[in-house]
C-alpha positions in Angstrom: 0.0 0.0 0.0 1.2 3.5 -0.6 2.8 5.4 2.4 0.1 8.0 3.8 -0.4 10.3 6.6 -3.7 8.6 7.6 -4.9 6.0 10.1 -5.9 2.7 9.1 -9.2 2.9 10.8 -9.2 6.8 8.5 -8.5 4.9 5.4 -11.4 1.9 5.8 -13.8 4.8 6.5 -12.7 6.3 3.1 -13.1 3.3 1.3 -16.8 2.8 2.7 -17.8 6.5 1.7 -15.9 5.6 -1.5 -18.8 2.9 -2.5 -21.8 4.1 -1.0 -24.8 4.6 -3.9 -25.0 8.6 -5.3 -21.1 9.2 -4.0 -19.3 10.8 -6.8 -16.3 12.6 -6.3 -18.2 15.8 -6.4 -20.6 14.3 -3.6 -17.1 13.1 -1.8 -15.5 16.3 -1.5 -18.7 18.0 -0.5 -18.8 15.9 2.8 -14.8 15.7 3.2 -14.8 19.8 3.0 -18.0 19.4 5.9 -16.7 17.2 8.0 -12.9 17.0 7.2 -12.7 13.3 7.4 -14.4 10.3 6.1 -14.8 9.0 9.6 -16.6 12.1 10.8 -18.8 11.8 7.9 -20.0 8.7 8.2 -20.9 9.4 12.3 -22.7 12.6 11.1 -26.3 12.8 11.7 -28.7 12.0 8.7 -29.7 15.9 9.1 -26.3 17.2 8.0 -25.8 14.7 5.4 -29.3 16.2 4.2 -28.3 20.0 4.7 -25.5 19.0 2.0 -28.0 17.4 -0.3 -27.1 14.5 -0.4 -29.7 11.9 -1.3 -31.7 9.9 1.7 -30.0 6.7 0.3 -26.7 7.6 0.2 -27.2 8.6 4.1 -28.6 5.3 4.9 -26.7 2.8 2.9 -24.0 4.2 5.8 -25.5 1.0 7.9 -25.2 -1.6 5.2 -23.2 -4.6 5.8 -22.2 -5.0 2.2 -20.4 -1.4 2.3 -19.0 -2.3 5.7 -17.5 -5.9 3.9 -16.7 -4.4 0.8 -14.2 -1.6 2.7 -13.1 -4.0 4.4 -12.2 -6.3 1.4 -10.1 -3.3 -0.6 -8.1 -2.9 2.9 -6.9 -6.9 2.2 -6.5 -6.3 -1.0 -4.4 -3.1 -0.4 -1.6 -5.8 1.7 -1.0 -7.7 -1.6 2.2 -7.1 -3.5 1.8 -4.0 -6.2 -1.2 -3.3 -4.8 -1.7 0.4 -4.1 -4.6 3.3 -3.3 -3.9 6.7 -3.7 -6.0 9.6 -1.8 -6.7 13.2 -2.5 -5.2 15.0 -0.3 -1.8 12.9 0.1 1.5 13.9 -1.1 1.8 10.5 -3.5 -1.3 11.6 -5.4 -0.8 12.8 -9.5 -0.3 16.5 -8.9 -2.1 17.3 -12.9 -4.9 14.9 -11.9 -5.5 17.1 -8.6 -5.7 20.0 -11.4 -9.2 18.8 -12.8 -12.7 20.3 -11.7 -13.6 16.4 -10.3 -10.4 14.4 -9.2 -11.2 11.1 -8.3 -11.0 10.9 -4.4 -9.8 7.4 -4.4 -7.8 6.0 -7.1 -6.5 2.2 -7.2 -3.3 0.8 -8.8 -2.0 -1.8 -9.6 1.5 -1.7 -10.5 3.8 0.8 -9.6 2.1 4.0 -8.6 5.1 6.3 -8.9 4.9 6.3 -13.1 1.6 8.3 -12.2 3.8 11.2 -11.6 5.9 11.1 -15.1 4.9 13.1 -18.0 2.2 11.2 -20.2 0.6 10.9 -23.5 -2.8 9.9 -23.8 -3.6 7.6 -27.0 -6.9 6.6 -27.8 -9.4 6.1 -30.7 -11.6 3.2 -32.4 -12.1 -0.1 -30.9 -12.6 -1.6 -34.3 -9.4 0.3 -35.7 -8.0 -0.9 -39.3 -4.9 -2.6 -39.1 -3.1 0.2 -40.5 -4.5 2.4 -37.6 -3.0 0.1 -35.5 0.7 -0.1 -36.5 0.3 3.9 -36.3 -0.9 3.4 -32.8 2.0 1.2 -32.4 4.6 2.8 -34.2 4.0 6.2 -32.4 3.8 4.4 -29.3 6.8 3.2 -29.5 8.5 6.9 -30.7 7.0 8.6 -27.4 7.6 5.6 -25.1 11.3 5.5 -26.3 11.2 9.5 -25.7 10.3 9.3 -22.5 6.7 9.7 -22.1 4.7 7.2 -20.5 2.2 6.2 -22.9 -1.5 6.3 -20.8 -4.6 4.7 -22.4 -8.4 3.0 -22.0 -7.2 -0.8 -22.2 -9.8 -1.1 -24.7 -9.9 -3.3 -27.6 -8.5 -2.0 -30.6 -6.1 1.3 -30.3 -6.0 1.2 -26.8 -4.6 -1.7 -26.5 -1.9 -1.3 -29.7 -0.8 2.1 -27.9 0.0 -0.1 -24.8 1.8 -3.1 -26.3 3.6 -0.8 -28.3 5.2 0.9 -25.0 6.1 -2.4 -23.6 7.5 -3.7 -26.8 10.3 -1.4 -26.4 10.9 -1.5 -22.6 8.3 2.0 -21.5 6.2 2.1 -19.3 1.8 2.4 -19.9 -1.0 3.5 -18.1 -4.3 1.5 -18.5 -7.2 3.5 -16.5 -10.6 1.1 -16.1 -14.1 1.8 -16.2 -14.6 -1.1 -14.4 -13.0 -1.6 -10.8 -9.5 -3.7 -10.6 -11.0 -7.1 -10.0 -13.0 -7.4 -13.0 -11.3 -6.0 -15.7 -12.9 -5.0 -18.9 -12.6 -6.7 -21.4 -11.3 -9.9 -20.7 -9.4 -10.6 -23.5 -6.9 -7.9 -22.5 -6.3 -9.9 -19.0 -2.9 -10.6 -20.6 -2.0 -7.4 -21.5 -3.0 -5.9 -18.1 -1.2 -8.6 -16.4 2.5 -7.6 -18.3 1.9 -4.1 -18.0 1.3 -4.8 -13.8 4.7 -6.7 -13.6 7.1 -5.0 -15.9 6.9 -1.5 -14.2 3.6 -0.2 -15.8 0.2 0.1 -13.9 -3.9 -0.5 -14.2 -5.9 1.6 -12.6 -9.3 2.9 -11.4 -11.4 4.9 -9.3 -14.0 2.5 -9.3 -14.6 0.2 -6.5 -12.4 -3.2 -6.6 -15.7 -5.1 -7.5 -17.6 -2.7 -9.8 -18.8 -4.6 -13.3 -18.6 -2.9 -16.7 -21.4 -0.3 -16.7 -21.7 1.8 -19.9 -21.7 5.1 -17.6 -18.3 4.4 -16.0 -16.4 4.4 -19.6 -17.0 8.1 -20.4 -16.6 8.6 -16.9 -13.0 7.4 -17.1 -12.0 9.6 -19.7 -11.8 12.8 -17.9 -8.8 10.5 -15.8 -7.1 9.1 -18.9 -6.7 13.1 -20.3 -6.2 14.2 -16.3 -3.2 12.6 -16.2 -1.3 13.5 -19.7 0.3 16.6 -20.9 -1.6 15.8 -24.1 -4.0 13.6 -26.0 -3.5 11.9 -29.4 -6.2 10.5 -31.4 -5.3 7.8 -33.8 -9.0 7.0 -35.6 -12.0 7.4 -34.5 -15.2 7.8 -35.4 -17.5 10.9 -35.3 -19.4 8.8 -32.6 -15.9 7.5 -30.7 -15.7 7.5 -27.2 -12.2 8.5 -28.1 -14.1 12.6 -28.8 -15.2 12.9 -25.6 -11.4 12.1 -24.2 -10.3 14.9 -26.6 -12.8 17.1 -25.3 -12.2 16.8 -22.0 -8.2 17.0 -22.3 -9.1 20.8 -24.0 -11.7 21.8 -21.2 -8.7 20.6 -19.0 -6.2 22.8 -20.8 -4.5 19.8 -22.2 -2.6 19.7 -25.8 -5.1 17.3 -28.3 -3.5 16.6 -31.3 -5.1 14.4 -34.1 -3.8 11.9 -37.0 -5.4 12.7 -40.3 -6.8 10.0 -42.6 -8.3 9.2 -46.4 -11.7 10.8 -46.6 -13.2 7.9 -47.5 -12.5 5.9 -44.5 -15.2 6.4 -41.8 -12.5 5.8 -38.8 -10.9 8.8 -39.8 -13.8 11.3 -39.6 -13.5 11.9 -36.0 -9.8 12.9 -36.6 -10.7 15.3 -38.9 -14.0 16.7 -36.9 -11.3 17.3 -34.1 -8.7 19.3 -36.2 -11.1 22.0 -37.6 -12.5 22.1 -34.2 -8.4 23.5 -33.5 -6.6 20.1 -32.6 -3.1 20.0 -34.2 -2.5 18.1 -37.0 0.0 15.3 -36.6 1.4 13.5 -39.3 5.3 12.7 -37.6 6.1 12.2 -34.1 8.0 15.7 -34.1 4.8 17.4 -34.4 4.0 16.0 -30.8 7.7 15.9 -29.6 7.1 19.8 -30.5 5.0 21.3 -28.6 4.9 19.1 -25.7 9.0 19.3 -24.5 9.9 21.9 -26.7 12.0 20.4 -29.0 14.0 23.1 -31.4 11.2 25.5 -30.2 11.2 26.4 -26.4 14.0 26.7 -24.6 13.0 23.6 -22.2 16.1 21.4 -22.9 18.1 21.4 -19.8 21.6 20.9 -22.1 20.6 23.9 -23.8 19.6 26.0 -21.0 22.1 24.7 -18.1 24.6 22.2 -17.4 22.9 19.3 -15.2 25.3 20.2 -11.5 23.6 24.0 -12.0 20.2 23.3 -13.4 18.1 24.7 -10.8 15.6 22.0 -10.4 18.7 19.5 -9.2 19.8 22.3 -6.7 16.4 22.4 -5.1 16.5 18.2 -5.0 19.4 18.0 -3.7 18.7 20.7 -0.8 15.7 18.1 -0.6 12.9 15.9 -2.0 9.8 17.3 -3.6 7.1 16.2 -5.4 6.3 17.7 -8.7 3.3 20.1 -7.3 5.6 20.9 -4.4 8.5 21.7 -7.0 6.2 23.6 -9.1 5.6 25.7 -6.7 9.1 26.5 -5.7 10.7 26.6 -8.9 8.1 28.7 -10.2 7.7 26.8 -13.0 4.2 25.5 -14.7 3.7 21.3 -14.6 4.1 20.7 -18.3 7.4 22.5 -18.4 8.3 21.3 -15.2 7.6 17.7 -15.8 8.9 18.2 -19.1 12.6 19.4 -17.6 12.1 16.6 -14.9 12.0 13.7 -18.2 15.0 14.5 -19.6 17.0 15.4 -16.3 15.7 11.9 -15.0 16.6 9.8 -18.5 20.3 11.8 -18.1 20.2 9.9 -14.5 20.5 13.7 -12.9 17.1 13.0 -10.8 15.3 9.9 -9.8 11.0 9.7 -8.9 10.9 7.5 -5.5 7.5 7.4 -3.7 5.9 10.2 -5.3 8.6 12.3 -4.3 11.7 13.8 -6.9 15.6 13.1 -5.5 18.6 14.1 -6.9 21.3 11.7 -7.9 24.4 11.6 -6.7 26.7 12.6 -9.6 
């Protein structure tokens, strides 16, 4: 389980406010802001939970043995090897997923948490991609993975699942984020994909509960986490009805980069691509176009050989006066997270800086 500043008894009550019915994260920071814990939330009377408008059966379900055995279940599964939760308000938790309107209170992972932190690219588009959608996927994959990125995705069938095997293939490292919980992935048929990804240094994860099936609300739902999480979004093909459009929506709402791979006019998997590129989403055709604009190649002056040598480079002086995590180093570098993190990918790939427990070190040179 992830180190934390909370009690174990703090922890079980956040997992049982974590599955009761009508608890979103929006209804889940409401009563953490009331009450300032989940364990005086759940011994509040039904009258306060009502003055925050919460539903009557989200108040009662409090009581139920199924929530109380459920908690209680995520807490044994949180002692098994790569088995992880991340909170809120801890100091392990993605500092660019804290950034959206609706961060998801809880989030599981399986794997190594610590990637979480890195610099990603989202890839996503069609489920039922043409096979020369999915070499791009894998190709590209590859490029970004090899670049440094880690390469974050749906799991789904199709280019999902290319844009993950493609990061493995070459030694990165991939994201998978769920709409279903941990313990019954969706869909099956990529048990063997999530299963690598979990034990070579990747991760799976969700903000679902452990048990929760594949419900058609949860997979939109998920996509505000896959384009949380990344500097950027990059849509392969896709449909004008793809899933793969709202992600890209989302990531601009969020203030992320969305770029978009064009495609023949006559193929249908390709018209979502192009809907997102008059609606302003860069136009990629090489890698270099992404490589571009997020870590400034031959544009910004974010390349830490161009800008300092690695013993002065002002990010290693405040590690090695002491740890920080990235939000924590944002703030006292004064830099912004995507050039920040950006700086932080090539230091750590120079071996100047290493990620440990959600926290930034500098290496001994």
């Amino acid at each position: 389980m992830s180190q934390s500043d909370i009690s174990p008894a703090e922890l079980e009550a956040r997992l049982r406010l974590h599955r009761l019915p009508e608890v979103g994260p929006q209804r889940y920071h409401a009563l953490f802001r009331a009450f300032g814990s989940a364990s005086s939330a759940l011994s509040a009377p039904a009258s306060a939970w009502r003055a925050l408008g919460l539903p009557p059966a989200s108040s009662e379900a409090r009581r139920n043995p199924e929530v109380r055995d459920g908690a209680s279940a995520a807490m044994r599964w949180l002692e098994g090897c790569k088995q992880h939760v991340l909170l809120h308000d801890q100091p392990d938790y993605p500092a660019l997923l804290a950034e959206i309107k609706d961060p998801p209170p809880v989030l599981f992972v399986a794997g190594d948490p610590g990637i979480l932190e890195k610099p990603q690219l989202a890839m996503v588009g069609s489920r039922r991609a043409s096979r020369p959608g999915l070499d791009t996927a894998a190709a590209f994959s590859k490029c970004l993975a090899g670049a440094g990125f880690v390469i974050t995705s749906g799991l789904a069938l199709g280019i999902d699942g290319a844009a993950h095997q493609g990061a493995l293939d070459i030694g990165g490292q991939t994201i998978g984020v769920l709409g279903t919980g941990l313990q019954k992935l969706y869909p099956q048929r990529h048990r063997a994909l999530a299963d690598a990804m979990i034990a070579n240094g990747s991760a799976v994860v969700s903000e679902f509960p452990l048990d929760a099936g594949p419900l058609s609300g949860n997979f939109p739902r998920r996509n505000r986490i896959i384009s949380g999480l990344s500097l950027g979004v990059l849509v392969v093909e896709a449909s004008v009805a793809s899933g793969s459009l709202i992600t890209a929506r989302l990531a601009a709402e969020q203030g992320r980069e969305v770029y978009a791979l064009p495609g023949s006019i006559h193929h249908p998997g390709a018209r979502g691509c192009h809907q997102l590129i008059r609606d302003g989403a860069t136009l990629v055709e090489t890698v270099e176009h992404i490589l571009e604009g997020l870590r400034g190649w031959r544009s910004m002056p974010l390349s830490t050989a161009d800008l300092f040598t690695h013993s002065c480079h002002p990010l290693v002086q405040l590690l090695q006066a002491a740890p920080h995590t990235s939000e924590a180093l944002a703030c006292a570098s004064g830099w912004d997270l995507p050039r920040l993190l950006a700086a932080l990918t090539e230091l750590e790939l120079d071996g100047h800086v290493v990620l440990e427990g959600g926290r930034w070190f500098a290496r001994a040179s």
